[in-house]
Backbone as ProteinMPNN parsed JSONL, in Angstrom:
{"seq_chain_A": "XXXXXXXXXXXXXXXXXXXXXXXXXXXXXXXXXXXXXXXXXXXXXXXXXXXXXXXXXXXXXXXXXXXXXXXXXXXXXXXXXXXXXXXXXXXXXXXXXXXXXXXXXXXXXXXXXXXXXXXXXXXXXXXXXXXXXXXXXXXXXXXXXXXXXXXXXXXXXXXXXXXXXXXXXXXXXXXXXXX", "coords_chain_A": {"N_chain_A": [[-76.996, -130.083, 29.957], [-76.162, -132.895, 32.267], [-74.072, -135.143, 31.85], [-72.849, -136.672, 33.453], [-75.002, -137.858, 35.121], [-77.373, -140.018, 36.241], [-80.214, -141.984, 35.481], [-82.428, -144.419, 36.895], [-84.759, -145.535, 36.262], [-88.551, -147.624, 36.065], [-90.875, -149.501, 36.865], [-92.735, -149.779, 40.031], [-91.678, -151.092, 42.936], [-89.728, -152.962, 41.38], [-87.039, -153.53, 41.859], [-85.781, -151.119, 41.841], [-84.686, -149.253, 44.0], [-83.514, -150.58, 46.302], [-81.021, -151.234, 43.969], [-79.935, -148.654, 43.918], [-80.003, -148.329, 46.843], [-77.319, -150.388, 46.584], [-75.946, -149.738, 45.042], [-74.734, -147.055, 46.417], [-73.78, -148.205, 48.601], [-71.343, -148.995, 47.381], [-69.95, -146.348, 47.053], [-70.512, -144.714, 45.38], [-72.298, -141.34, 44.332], [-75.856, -141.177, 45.407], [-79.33, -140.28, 44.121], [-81.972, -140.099, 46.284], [-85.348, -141.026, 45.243], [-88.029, -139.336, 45.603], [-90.841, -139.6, 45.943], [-91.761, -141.459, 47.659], [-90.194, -140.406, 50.226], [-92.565, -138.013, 50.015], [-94.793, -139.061, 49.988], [-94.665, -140.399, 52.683], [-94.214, -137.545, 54.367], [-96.666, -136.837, 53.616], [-98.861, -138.359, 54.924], [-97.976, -138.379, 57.885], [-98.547, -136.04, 57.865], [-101.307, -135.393, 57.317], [-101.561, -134.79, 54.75], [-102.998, -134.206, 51.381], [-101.526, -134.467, 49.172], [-100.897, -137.0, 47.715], [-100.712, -140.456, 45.716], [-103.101, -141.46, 45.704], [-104.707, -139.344, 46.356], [-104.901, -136.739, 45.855], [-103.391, -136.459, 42.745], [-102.175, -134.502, 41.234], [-101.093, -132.528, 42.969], [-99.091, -134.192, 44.124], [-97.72, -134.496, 42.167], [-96.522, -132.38, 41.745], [-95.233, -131.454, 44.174], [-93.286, -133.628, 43.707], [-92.0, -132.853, 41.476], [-90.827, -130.339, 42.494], [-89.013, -130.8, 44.239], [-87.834, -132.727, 42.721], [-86.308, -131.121, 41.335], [-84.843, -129.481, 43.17], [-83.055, -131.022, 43.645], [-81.757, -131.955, 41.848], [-80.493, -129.733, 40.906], [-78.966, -129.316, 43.307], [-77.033, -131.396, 43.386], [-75.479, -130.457, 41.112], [-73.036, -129.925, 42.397], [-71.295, -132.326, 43.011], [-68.924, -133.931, 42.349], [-68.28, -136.723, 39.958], [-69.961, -139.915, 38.629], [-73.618, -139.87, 39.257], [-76.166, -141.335, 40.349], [-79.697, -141.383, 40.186], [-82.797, -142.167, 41.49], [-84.835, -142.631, 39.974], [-86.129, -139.918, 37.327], [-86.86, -136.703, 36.648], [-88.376, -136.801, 33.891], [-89.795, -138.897, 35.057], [-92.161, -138.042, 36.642], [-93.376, -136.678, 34.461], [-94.208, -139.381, 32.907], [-95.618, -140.202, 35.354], [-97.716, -139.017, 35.148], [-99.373, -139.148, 33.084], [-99.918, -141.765, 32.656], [-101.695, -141.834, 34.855], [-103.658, -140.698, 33.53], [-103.826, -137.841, 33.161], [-103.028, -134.479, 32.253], [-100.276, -133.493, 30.842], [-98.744, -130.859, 32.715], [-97.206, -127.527, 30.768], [-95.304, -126.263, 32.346], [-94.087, -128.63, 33.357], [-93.341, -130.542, 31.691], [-91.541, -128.903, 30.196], [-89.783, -128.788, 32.205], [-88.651, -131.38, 32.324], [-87.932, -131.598, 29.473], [-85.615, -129.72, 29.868], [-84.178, -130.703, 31.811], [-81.375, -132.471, 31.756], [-80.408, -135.493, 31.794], [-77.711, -138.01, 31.782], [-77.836, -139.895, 28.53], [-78.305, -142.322, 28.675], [-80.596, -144.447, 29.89], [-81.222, -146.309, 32.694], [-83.642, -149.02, 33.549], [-85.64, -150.91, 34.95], [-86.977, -153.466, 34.68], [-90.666, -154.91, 35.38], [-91.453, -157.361, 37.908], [-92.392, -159.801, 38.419], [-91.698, -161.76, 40.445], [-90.391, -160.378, 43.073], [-91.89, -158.138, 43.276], [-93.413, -156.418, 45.783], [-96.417, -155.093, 47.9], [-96.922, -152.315, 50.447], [-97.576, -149.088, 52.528], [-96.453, -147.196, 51.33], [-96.643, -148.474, 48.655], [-99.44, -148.763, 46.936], [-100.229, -149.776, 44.252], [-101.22, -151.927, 42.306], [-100.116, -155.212, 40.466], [-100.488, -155.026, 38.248], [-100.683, -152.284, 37.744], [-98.443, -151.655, 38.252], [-97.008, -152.574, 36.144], [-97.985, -151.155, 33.931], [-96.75, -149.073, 34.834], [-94.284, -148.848, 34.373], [-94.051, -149.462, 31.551], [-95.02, -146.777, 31.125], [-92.765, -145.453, 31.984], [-91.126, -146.079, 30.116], [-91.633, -145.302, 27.352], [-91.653, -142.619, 27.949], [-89.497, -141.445, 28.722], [-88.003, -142.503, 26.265], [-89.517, -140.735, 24.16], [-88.71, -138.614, 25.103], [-85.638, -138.831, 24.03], [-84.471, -140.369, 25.48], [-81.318, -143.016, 25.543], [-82.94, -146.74, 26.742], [-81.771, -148.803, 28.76], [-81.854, -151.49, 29.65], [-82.587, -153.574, 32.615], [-81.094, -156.196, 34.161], [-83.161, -159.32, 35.226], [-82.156, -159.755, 38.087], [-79.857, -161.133, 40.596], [-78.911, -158.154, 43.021], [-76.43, -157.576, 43.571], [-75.004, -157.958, 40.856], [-76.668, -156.692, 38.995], [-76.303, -154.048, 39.85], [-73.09, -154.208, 39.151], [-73.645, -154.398, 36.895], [-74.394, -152.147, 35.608], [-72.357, -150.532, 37.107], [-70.61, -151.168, 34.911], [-71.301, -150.1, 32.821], [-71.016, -147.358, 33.342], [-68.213, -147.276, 33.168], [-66.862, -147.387, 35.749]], "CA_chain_A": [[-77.081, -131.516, 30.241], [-75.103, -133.449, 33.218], [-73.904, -136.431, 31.27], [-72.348, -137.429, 34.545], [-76.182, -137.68, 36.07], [-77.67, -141.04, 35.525], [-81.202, -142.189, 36.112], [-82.632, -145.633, 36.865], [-86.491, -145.956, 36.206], [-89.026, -148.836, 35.814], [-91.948, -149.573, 37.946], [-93.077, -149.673, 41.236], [-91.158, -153.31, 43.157], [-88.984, -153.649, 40.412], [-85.605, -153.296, 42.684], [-84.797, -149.612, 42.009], [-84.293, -148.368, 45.42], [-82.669, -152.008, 46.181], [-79.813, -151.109, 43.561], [-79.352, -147.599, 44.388], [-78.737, -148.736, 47.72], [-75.834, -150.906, 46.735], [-74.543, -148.265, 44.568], [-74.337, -145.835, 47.759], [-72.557, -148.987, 49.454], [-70.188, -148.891, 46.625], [-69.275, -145.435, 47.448], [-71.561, -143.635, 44.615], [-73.646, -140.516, 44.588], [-76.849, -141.518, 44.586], [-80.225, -139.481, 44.949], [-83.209, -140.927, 46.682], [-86.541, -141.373, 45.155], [-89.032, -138.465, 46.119], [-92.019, -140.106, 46.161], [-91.928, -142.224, 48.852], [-90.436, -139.199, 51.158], [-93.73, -136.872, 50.172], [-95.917, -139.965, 50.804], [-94.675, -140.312, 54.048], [-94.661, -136.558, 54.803], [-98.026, -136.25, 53.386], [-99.723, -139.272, 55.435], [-97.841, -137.725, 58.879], [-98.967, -134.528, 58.39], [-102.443, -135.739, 56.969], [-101.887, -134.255, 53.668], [-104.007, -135.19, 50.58], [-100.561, -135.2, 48.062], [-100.585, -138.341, 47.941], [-101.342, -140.928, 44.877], [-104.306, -142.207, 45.667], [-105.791, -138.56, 46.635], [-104.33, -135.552, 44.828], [-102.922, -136.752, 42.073], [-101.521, -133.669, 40.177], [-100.564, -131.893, 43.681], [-98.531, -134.799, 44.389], [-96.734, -134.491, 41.009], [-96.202, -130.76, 41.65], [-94.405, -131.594, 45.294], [-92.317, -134.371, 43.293], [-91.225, -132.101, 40.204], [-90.319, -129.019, 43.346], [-88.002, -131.604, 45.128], [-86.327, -133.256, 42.383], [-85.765, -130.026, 40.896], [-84.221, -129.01, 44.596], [-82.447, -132.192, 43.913], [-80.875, -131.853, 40.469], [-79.653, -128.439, 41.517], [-77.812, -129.655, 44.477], [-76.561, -132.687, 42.392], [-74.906, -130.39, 40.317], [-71.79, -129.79, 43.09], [-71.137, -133.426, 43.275], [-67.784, -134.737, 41.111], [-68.094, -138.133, 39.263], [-71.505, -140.237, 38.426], [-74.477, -139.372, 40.248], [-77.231, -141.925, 40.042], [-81.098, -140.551, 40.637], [-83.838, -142.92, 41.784], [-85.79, -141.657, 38.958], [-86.117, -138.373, 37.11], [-87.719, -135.487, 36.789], [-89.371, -137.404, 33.164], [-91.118, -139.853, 35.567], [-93.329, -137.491, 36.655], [-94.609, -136.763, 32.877], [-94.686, -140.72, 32.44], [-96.81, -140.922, 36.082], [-99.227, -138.037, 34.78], [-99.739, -139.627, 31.842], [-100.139, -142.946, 33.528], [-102.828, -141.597, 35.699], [-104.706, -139.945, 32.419], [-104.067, -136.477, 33.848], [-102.709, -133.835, 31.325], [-98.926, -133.03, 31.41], [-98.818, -129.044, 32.532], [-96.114, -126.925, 30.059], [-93.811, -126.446, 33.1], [-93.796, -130.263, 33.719], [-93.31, -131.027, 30.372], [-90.753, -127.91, 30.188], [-88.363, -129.262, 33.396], [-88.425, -132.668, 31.664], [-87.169, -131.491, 28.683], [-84.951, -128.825, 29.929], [-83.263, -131.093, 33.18], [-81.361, -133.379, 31.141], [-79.559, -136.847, 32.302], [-77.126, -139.165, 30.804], [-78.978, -140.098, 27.509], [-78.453, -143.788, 29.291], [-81.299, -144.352, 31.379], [-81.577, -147.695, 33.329], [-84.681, -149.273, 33.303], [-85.893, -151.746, 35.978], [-88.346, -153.925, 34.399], [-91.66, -155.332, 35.795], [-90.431, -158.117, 37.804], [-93.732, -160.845, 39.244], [-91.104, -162.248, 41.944], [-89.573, -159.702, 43.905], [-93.067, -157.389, 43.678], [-94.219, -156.718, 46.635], [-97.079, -153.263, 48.097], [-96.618, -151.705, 51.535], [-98.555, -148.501, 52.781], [-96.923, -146.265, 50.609], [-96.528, -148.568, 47.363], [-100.084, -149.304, 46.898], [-100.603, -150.11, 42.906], [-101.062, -153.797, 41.747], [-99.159, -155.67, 40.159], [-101.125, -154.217, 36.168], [-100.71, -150.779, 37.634], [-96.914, -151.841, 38.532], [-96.16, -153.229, 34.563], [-98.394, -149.713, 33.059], [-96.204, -147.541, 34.894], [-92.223, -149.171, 33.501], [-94.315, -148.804, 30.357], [-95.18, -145.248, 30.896], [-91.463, -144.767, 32.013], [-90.181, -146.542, 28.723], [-91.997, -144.639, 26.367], [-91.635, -141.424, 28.317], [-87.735, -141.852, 28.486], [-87.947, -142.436, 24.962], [-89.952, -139.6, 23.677], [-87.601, -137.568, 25.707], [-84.58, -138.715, 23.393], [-82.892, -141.267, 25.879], [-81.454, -144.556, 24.814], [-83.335, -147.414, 27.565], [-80.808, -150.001, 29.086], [-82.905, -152.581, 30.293], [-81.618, -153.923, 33.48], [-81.712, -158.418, 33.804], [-83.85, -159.735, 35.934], [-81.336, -160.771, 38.195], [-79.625, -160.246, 41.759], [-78.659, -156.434, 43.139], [-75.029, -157.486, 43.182], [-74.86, -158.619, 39.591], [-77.149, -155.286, 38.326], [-74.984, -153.041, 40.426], [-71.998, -154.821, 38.181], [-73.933, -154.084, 34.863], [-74.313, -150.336, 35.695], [-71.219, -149.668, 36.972], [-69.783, -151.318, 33.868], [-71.756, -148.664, 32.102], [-70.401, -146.006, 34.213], [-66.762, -147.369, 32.781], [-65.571, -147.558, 36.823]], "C_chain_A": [[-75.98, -131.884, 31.229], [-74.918, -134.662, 32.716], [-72.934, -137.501, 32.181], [-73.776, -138.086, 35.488], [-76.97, -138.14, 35.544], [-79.027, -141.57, 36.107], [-81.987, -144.14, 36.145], [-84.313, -145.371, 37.166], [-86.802, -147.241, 36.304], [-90.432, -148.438, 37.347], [-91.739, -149.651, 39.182], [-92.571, -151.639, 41.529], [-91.011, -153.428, 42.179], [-87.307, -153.848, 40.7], [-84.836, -152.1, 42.145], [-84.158, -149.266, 42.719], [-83.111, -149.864, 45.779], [-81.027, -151.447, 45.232], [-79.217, -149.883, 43.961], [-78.866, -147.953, 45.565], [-77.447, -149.089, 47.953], [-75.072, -150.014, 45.82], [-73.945, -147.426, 45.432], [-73.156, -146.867, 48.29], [-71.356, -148.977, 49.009], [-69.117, -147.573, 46.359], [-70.096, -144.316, 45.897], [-71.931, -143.145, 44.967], [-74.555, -140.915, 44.014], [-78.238, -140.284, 45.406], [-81.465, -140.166, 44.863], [-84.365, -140.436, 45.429], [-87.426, -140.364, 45.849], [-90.119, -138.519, 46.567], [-92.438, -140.512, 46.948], [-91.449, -141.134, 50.68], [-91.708, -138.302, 51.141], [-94.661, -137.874, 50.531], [-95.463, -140.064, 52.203], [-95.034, -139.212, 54.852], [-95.805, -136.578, 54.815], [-99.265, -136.916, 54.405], [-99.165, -138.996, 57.289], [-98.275, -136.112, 58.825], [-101.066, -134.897, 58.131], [-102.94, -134.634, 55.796], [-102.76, -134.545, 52.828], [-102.91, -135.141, 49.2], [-100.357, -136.016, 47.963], [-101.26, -139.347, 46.38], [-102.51, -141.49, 44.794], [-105.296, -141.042, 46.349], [-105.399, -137.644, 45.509], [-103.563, -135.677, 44.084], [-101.395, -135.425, 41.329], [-100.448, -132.626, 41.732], [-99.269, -133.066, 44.339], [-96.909, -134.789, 43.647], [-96.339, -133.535, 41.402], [-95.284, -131.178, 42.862], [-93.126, -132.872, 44.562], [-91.507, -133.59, 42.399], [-90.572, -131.073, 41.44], [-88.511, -130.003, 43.776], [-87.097, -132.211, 44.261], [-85.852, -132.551, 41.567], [-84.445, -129.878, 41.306], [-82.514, -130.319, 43.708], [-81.238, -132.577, 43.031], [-79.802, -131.019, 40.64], [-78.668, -128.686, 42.538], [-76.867, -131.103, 44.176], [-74.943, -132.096, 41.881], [-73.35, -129.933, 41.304], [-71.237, -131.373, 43.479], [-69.906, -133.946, 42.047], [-68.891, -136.52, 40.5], [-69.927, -138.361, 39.428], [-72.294, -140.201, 39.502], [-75.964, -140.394, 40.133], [-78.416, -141.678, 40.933], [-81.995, -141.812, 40.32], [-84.879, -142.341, 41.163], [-85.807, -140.192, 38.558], [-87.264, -137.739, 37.182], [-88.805, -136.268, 34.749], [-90.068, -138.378, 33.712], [-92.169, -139.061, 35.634], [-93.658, -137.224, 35.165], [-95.024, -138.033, 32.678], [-96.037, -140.871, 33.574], [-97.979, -140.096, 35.634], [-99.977, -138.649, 33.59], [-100.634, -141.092, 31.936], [-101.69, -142.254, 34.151], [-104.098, -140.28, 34.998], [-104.876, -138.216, 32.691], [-103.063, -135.754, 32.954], [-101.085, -133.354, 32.092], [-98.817, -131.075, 31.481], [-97.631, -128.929, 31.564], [-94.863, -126.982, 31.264], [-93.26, -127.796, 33.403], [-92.796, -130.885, 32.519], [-91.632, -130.423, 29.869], [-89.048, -128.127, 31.06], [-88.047, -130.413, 32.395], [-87.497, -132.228, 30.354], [-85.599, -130.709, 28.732], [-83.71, -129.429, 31.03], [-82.807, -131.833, 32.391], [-80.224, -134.58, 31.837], [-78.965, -137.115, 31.568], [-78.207, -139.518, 29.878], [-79.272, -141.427, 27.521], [-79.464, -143.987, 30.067], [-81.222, -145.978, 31.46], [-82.594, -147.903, 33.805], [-84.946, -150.573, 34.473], [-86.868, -152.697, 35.567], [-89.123, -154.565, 35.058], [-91.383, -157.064, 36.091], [-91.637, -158.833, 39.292], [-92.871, -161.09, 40.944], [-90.786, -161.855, 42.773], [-91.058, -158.274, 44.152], [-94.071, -157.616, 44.578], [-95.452, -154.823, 47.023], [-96.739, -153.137, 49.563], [-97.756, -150.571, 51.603], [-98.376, -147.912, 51.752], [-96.741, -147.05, 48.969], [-97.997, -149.15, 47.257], [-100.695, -149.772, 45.815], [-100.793, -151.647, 42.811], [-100.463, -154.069, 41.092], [-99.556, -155.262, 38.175], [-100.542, -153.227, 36.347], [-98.971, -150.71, 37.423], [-96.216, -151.819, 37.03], [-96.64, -151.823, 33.654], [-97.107, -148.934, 33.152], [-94.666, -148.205, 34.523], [-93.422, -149.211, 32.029], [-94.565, -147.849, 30.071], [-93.56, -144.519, 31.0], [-91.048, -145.004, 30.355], [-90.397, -145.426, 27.748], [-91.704, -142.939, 26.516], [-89.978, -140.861, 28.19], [-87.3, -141.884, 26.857], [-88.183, -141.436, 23.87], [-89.087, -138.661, 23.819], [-85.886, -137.657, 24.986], [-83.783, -139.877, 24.159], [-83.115, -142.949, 25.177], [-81.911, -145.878, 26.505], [-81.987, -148.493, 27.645], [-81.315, -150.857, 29.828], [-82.374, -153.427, 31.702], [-81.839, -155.399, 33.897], [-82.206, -158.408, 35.151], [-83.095, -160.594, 37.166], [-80.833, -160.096, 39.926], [-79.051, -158.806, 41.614], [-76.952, -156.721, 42.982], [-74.657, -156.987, 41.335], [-75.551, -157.227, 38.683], [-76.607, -154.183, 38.501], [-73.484, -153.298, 39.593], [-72.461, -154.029, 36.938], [-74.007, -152.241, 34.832], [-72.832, -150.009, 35.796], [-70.537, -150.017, 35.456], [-70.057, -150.271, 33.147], [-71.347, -147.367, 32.537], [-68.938, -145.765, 33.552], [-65.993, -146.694, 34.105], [-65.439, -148.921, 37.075]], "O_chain_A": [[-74.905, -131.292, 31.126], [-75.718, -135.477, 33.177], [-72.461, -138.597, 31.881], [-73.54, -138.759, 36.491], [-77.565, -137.589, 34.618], [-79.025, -141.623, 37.337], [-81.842, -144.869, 35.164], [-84.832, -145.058, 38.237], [-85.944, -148.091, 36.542], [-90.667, -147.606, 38.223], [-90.575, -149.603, 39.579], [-92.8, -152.707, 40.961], [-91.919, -153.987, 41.564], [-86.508, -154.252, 39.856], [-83.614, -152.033, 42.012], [-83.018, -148.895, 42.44], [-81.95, -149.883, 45.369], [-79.998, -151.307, 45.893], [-78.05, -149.91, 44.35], [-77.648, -148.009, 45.733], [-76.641, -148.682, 48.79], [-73.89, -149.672, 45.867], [-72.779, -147.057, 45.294], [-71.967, -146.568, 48.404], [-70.362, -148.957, 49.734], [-68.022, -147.573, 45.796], [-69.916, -143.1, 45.827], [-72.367, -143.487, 46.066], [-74.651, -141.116, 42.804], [-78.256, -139.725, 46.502], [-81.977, -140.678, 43.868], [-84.096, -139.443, 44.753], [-87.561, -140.712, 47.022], [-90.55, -137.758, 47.433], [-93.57, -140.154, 47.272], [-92.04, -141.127, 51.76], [-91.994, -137.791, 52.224], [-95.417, -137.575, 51.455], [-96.323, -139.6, 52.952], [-95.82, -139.336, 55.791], [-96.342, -136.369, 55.903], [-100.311, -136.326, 54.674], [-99.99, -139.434, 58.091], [-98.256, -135.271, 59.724], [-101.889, -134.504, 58.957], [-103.959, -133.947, 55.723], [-103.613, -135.281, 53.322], [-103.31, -135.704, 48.181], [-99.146, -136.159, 48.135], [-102.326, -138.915, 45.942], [-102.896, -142.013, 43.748], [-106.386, -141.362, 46.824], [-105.628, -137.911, 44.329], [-102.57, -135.02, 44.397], [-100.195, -135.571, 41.096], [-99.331, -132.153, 41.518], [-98.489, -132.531, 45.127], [-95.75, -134.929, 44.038], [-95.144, -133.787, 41.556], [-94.158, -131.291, 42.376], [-92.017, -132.847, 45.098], [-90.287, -133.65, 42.548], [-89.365, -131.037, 41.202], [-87.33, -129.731, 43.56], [-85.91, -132.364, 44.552], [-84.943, -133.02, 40.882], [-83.389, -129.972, 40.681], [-81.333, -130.103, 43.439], [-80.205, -133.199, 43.278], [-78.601, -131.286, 40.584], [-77.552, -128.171, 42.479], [-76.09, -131.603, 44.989], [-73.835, -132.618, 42.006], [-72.467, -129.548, 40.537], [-70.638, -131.374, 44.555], [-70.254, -134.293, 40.919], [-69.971, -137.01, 40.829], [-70.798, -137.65, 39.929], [-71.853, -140.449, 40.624], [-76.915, -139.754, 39.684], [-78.326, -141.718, 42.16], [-82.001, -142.395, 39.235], [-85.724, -141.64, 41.718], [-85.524, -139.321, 39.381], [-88.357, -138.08, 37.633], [-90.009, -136.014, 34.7], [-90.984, -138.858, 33.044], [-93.107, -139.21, 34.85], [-94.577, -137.972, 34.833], [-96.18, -138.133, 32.269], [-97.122, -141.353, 33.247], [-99.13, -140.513, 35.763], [-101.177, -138.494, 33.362], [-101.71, -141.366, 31.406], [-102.721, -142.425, 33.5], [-104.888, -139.48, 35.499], [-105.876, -137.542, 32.444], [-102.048, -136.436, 32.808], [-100.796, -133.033, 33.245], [-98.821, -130.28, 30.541], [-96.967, -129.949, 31.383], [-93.786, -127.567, 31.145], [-92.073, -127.991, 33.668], [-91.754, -131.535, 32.608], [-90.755, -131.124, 29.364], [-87.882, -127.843, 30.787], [-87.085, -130.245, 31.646], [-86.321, -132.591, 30.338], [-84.666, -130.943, 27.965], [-82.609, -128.892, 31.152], [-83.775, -132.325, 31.812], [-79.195, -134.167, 32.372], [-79.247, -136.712, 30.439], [-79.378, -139.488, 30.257], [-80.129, -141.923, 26.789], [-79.222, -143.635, 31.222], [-81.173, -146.734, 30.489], [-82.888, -147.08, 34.672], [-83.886, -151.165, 34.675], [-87.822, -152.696, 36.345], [-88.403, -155.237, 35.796], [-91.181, -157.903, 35.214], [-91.705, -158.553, 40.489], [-93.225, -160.771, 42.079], [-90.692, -162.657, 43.701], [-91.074, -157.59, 45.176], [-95.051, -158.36, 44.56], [-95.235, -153.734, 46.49], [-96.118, -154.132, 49.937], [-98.791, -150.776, 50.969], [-99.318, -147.744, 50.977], [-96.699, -146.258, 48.027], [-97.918, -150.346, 47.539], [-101.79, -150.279, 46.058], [-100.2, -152.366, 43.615], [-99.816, -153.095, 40.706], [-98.806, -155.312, 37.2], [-99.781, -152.866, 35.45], [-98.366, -149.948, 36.669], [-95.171, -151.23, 36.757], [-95.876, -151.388, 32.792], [-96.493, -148.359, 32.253], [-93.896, -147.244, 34.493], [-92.936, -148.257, 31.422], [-94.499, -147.565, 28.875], [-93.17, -143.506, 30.419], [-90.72, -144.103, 29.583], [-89.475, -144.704, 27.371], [-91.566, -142.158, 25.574], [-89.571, -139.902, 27.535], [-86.321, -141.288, 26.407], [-87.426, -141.231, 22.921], [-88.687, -137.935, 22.909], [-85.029, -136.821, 25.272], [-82.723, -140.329, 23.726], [-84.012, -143.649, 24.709], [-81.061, -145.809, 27.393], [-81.356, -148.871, 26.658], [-80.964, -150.749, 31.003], [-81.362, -154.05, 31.381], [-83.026, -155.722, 33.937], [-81.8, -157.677, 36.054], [-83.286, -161.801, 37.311], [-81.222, -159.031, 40.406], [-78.759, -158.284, 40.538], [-76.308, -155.993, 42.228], [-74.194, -155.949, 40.862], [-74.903, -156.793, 37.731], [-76.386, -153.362, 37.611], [-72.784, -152.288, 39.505], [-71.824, -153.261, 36.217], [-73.629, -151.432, 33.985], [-72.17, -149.421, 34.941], [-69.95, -149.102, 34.878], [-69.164, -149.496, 32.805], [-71.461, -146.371, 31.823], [-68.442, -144.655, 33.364], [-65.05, -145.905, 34.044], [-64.561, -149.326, 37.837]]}, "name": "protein", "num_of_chains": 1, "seq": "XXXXXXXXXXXXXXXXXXXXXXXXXXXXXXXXXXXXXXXXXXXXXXXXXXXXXXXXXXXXXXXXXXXXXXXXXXXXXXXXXXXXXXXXXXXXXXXXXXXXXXXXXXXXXXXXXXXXXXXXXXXXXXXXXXXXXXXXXXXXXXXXXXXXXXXXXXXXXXXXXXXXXXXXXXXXXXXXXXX"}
């Protein structure tokens, strides 16, 4: 376990990427979000990993990378905050009714985070789609309920994060960080 190596879930436009940002500004390690790099790759190369084609090959290029990602994490001093883990993907497979493989299932249990996860909840005002976020605003509130429960199953305790500006959430984490 890296109990220095902290993850912030929740749905799709719920200001994840938004806080990680200002954590980086604040001089944190933080690690991007995978998803939105293989959708881009995948739609310049004219892949079909992508969520709205190949569902499970999509997952498989997300679990490779934030494997990559964990692993190269682990040379990094002090807290490390990850734009989701390696248990999203079991929550999005699950989400998208598609069976969790053993190795999926296997990283998830075996990569382990702070037992803190930060949670982003499903948040009407600030949800917006783009090319590559294309869910609705149901699919948006399923999937921070597929994280919750998935996060949960997995043993961690949820820290719900307020509905509130990125300054002020960036505050409530680091407090949790105890810098």
């Amino acid at each position: 376990m890296s109990d220095h190596f902290f993850v912030v879930t929740g749905g799709p436009g719920s200001g994840k990427t938004s806080l990680i940002t200002e954590l980086a500004r604040r001089s944190l390690h933080t690690i991007p979000e995978s998803g939105r790099a293989i959708i881009r790759e995948e739609m310049a190369r004219g892949g079909d990993a992508l969520p709205w084609a190949d569902r499970m090959a999509y997952a498989e290029r997300m679990l490779e990378r934030d494997l990559r990602a964990y692993e190269d994490a682990q040379a990094l001093s002090g807290p490390v905050i990850f734009d989701r883990g390696i248990p999203d993907i079991m929550g999005y497979l699950t989400l998208c009714d598609l069976p969790v493989p053993p190795h999926v299932a296997a990283a998830a249990k075996a990569t382990r985070y702070n037992r803190r996860v930060f949670l982003a909840p499903h948040w009407d005002e600030i949800f917006t789609q783009d090319t590559e976020r294309q869910q609705s605003q149901t699919e948006a509130e399923a999937t921070c309920a597929a994280m919750f429960e998935t996060y949960i199953a997995l043993g961690y305790e949820i820290i719900e994060l307020p509905r509130t500006d990125i300054a002020r959430r960036a505050d409530l984490v680091c407090e949790q960080l105890a810098i």
